[in-house]
C-alpha positions in Angstrom: -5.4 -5.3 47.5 -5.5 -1.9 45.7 -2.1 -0.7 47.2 -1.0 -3.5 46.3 -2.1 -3.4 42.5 -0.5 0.1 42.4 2.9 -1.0 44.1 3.0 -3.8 41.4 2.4 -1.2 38.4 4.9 1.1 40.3 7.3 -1.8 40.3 6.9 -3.3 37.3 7.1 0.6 35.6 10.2 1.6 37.4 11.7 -2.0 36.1 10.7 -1.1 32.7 12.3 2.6 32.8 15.4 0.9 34.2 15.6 -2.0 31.9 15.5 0.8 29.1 18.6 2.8 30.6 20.8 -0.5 31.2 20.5 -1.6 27.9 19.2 0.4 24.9 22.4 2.6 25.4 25.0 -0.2 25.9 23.4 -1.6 22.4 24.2 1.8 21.1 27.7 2.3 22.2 28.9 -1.1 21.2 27.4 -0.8 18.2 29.1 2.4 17.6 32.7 1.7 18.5 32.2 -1.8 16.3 31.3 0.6 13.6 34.6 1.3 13.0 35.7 -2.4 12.5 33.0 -2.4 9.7 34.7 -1.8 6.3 37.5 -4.5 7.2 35.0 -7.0 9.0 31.4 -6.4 8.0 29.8 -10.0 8.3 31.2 -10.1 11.9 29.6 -6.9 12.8 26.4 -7.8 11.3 26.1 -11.1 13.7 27.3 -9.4 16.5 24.6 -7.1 15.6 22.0 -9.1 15.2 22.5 -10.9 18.0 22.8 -8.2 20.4 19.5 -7.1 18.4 17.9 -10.6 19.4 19.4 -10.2 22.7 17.4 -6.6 22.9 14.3 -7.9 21.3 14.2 -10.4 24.4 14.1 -7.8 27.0 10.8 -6.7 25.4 9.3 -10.7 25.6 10.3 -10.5 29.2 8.2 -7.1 29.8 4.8 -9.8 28.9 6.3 -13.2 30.0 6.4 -11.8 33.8 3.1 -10.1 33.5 1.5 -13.5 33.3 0.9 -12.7 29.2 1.0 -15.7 27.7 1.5 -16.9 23.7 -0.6 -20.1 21.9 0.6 -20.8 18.7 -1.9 -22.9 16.2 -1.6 -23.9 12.4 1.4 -24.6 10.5 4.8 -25.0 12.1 6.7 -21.8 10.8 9.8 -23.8 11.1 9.0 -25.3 7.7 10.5 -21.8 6.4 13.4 -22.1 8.7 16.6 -20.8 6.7 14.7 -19.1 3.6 13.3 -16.1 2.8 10.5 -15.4 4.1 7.4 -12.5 4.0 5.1 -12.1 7.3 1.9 -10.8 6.4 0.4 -9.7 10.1 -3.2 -8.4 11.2 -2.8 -5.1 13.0 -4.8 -4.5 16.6 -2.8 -2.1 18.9 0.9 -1.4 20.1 1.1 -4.8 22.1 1.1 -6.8 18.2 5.0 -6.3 17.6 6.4 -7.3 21.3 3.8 -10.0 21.3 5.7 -11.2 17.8 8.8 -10.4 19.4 7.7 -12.7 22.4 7.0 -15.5 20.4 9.6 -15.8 18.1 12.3 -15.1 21.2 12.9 -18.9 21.7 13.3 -19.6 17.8 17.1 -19.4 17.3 18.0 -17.2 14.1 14.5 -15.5 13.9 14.7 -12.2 15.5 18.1 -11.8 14.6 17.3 -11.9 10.6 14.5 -9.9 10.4 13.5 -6.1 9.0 10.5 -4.9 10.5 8.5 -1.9 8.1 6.9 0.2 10.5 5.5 3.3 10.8 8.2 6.2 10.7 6.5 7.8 14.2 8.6 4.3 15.6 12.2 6.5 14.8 11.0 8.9 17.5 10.4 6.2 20.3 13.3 4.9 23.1 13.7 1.7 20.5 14.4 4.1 17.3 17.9 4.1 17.4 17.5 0.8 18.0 15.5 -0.3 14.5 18.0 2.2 12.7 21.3 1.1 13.6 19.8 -2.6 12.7 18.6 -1.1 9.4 14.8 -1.6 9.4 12.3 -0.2 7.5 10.1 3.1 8.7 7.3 3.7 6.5 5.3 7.0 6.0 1.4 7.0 6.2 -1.3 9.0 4.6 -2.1 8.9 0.6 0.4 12.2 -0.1 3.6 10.2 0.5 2.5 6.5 -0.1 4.3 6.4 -3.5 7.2 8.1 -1.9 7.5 5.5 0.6 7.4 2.6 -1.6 10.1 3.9 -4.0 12.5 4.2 -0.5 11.4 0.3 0.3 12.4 -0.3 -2.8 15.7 0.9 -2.6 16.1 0.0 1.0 15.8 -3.8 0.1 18.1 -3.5 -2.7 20.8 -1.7 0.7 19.9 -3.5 3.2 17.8 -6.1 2.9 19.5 -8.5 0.1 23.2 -7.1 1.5 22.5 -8.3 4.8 21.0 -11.5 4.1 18.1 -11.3 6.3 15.4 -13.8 6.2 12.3 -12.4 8.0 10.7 -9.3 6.4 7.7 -8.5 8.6 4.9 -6.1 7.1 1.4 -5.2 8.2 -0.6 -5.1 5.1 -3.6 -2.9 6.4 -1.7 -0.2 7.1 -2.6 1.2 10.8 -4.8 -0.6 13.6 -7.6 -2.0 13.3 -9.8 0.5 15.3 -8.7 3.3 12.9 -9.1 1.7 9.9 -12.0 -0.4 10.3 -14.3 2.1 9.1 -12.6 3.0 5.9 -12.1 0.0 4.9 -15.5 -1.0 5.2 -16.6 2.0 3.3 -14.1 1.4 0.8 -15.6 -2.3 0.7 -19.2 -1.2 0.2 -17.9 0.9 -2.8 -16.2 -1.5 -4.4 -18.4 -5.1 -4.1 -16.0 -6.6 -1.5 -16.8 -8.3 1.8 -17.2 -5.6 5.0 -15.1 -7.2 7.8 -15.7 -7.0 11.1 -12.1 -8.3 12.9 -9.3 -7.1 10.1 -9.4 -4.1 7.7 -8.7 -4.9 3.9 -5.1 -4.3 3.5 -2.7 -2.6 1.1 -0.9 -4.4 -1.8 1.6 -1.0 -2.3 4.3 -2.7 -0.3 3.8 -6.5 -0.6 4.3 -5.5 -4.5 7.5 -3.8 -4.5 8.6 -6.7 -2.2 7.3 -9.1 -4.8 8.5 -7.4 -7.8 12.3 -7.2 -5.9 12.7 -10.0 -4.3 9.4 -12.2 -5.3 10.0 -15.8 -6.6 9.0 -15.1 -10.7 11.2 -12.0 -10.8 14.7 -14.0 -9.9 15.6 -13.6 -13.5 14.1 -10.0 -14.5 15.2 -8.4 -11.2 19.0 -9.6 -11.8 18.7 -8.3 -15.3 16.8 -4.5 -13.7 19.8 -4.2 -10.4 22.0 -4.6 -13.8 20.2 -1.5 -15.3 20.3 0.1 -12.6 24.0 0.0 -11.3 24.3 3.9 -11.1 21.4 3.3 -8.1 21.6 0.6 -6.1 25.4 -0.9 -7.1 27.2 0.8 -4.8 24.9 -1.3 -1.4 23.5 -4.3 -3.2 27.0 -6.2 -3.1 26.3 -9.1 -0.5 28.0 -8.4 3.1 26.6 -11.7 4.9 26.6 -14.8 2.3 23.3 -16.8 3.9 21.7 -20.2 3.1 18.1 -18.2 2.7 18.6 -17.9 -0.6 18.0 -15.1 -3.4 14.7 -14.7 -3.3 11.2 -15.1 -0.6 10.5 -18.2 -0.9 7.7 -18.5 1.9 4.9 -16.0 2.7 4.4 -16.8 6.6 0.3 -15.7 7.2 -0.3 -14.7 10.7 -3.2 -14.0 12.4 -3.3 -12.4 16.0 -6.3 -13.0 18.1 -6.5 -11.3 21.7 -9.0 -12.4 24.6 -12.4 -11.3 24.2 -11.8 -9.5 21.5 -10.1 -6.7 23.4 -6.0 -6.0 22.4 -3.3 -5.8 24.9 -1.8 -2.5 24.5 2.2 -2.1 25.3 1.1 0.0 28.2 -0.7 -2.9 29.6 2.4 -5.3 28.9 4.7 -2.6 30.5 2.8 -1.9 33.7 1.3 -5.0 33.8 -2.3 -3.6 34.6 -4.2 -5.9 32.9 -4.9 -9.2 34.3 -2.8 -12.7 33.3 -4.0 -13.4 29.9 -3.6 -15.8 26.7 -3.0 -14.4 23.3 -3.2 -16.5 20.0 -0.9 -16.6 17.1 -2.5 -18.9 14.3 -0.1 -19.2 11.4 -0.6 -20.3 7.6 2.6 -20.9 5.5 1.8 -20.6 1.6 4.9 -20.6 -1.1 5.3 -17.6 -2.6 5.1 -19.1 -6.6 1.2 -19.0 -5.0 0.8 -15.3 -5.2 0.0 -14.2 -8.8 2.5 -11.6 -10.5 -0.1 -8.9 -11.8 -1.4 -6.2 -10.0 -4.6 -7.2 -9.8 -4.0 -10.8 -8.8 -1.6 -10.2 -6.1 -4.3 -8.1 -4.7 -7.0 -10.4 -5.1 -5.1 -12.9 -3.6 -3.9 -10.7 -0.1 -7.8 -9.5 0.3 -8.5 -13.4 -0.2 -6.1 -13.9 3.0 -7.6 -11.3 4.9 -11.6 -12.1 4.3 -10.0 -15.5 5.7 -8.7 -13.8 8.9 -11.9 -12.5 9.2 -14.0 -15.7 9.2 -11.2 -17.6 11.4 -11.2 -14.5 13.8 -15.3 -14.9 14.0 -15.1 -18.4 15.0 -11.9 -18.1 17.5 -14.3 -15.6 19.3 -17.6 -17.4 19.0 -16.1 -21.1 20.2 -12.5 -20.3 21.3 -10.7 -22.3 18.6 -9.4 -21.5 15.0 -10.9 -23.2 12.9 -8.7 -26.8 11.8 -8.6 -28.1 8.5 -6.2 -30.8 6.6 -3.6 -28.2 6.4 -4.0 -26.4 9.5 -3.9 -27.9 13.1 -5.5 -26.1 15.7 -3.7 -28.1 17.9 -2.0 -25.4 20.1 1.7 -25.2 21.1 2.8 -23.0 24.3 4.9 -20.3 23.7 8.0 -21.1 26.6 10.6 -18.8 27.5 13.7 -19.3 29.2 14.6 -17.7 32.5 18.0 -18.6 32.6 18.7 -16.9 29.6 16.9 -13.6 30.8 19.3 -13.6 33.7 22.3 -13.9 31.8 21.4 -11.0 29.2 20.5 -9.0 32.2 23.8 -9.9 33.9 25.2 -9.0 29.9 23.7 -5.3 29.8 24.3 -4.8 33.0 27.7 -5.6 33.3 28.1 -3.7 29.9 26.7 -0.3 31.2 28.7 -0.5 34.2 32.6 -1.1 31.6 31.5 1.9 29.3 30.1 3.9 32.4 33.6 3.3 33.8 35.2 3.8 30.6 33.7 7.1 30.4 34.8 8.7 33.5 38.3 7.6 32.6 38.6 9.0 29.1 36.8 12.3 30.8 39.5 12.4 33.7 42.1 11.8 30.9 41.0 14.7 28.6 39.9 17.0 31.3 
């Protein structure tokens, strides 16, 4: 049985290496020679983009869909904020949170496809950085010295990407690094300040979900028209619209999400690569709240995330003590399987395949020609 664990990871990790190579560069050289199409027909490359970005994103689900890793999602139905803007606030365990996102929201047509990820900048250096690049997310730089720095680039990055592009999905993970590294800070910080220690989620940041507020929040419509008219010499130039959407101008939903791993111990994307963790069930419980909720002031709007986040806490301690979130009028804990489709896998694999093996052959041509 143990040789045969070890061929399985061997497999599975040689699969995963392989999957990389076949389609992370045919993504990159299609986007590239489409690049030049781009002043003369931007809102077709952008869906071509964002679909072959989808099509990328799906590769990953596979990874933990044959590893036996599957997705429950409970609460509201985050279809409700289908076609509008919307903010996803996230807890943050380990490396397996964003291809576990990217698992479950691989079925939803026109999800994956509109969204901006903020991440940490180390994410540029990974396989996937070109990746998030070319599909103009958002990398974010950690520690206290270049905080303020980074939210002045998310700023302008929404007023060049975000609003031009007309993506819907902006996800963000408020505490600001995983949980095991942050948990004692936070509860430190907590004691110092009369808030609630919390066991299962940090307290999180209110830097970014501000300057997301302030430029693209609900109550700001009006003012931020009136500021991106102020401030033409800055942002003009990129915050023209390329793709005209139906989301809207503004977020109008703040999608709460709440991750919750068996027994309290995190997949890692080691585990979802290799596969060395047994067949498991992670839980997605999800919260929709409209955005006019979250007070304008400083001080509100923070009150109001750490409110969300003691809740995480209190849900998370019952989902581990009795297996359930908690249900309430709003909220069902009713859960809904996450189900993939392996037809589709096929055919994208068929896709990149059949794509690597045109430019491959392209290639030698073009190098024969020239030399």
């Amino acid at each position: 049985m143990a040789i045969l664990r070890y061929v399985r990871i061997a497999t599975r990790t040689t699969f995963a290496v392989l999957n990389n190579i076949y389609c992370i560069p045919a993504y990159v050289v299609w986007m590239m020679a489409l690049r030049l199409t781009r002043p003369l027909y931007g809102p077709l490359y952008w869906k071509i983009e964002g679909l072959m970005y989808h099509w990328l994103l799906a590769m990953v689900s596979l990874w933990a869909w044959t590893a036996g890793y599957e997705i429950v999602e409970t609460g509201d139905e985050p279809a409700a904020c289908s076609s509008r803007k919307t903010l996803v606030l996230a807890n943050h365990q380990s490396t397996a949170d964003v291809p576990i996102l990217m698992a479950a929201w691989n079925p939803r047509p026109g999800v994956l496809s509109n969204l901006m990820w903020i991440m940490d900048r180390v994410f540029k250096f990974t396989n996937f950085g070109i990746v998030s690049v070319l599909h103009c997310d958002f990398f974010i730089q950690a520690g206290k010295a270049k905080r303020e720095q980074s939210l002045v680039e998310l700023k302008e990055h929404i007023h060049k990407y975000y609003i031009p592009l007309g993506r819907q999905f902006m996800v963000l993970f408020p505490e600001g690094g995983f949980l095991h590294k942050r948990k004692e800070i936070s509860q430190r910080f907590a004691e110092k300040n009369n808030l609630p220690k919390l066991e299962y989620v940090s307290l999180p940041r209110a830097g970014a979900m501000k300057v997301i507020m302030e430029e693209v929040g609900p109550q700001n419509c009006q003012a931020s028209t009136s500021k991106q008219e102020n401030k033409k010499d800055d942002f003009n130039q990129n915050n023209t619209k390329i793709i005209d959407t139906k989301s809207g101008e503004t977020i109008e939903w703040i999608l709460d999400v709440t991750i919750a791993y068996p027994d309290r111990i995190p997949l890692h994307l080691q585990e979802i690569v290799c596969g060395t963790r047994p067949p498991c069930t992670t839980h997605l419980h999800y919260r929709l709240y409209p955005s006019s909720e979250v007070p304008t002031d400083t001080e509100g709007m923070t009150q109001w995330l750490y409110d969300r986040f003691i809740e995480k806490d209190k849900m998370l301690e019952e989902f581990y003590r009795t297996g359930q979130f908690p249900s309430t009028e709003r909220n069902s804990s009713v859960p809904r399987q996450v189900r993939q489709d392996n037809l589709r896998y096929l055919i994208l694999h068929l896709f990149f395949i059949a794509s690597t093996f045109l430019q491959y052959k392209i290639w030698c041509e073009l190098w024969s020609y020239f030399w």
